[in-house]
C-alpha positions, 0 to 999 in steps of 0.5 A: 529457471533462468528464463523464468527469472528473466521474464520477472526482471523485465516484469520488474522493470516495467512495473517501474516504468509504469505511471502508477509506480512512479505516481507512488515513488514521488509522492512518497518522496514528499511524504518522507521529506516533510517531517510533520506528514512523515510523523503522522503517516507513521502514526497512523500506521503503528495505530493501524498495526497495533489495531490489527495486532489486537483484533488477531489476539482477542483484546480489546481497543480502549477507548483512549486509542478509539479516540487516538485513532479518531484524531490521526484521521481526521489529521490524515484527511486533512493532509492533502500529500497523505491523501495524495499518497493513499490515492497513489498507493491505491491505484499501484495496488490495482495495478499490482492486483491486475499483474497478479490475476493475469499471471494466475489466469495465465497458470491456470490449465486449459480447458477441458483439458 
């Protein structure tokens, strides 16, 4: 087990030496130190949730938070460091999505075995 372990350390750590996370470290960095683009990050996020949180439980999204929605967006795609970091976060999602599917493949058993 140790070994296993050992190899999701040195995994771990160069995942953050990648370009990819460390694209995503700064720019989130930014995101959080400005305080307009840190509201309207989080904004959106809690409409997102509470959007998915509805959809899971059967109720209905109100007009009044289709219209709130509708304006957080385009706030977001007028925010050139939101853009930034949806793009970052994008492109470390590919990477960790890669990592997974190689591990997967790599579990997989021979075939025709």
């Amino acid at each position: 087990m140790k070994d296993v372990l050992a190899q999701a350390d040195l995994l771990g750590k160069a995942i953050i030496g990648n370009e990819r996370y460390q694209r995503l470290a700064a720019v989130r960095q930014q995101v959080f130190s400005d305080e307009k683009t840190r509201k309207l990050f989080e904004e959106y996020e809690a409409i997102t949730r509470s959007f998915e949180e509805q959809r899971q439980s059967g109720r209905p999204i109100s007009p009044h938070q289709k219209e709130r929605m509708s304006q957080v967006e385009t706030q977001i795609r007028q925010n050139e460091l939101v853009q930034q970091f949806l793009r970052a976060q994008a492109d470390f999602t590919e990477l960790v999505n890669k990592v997974y599917r190689t591990l997967e493949s790599a579990l997989q058993p021979p075939h025709g075995k």
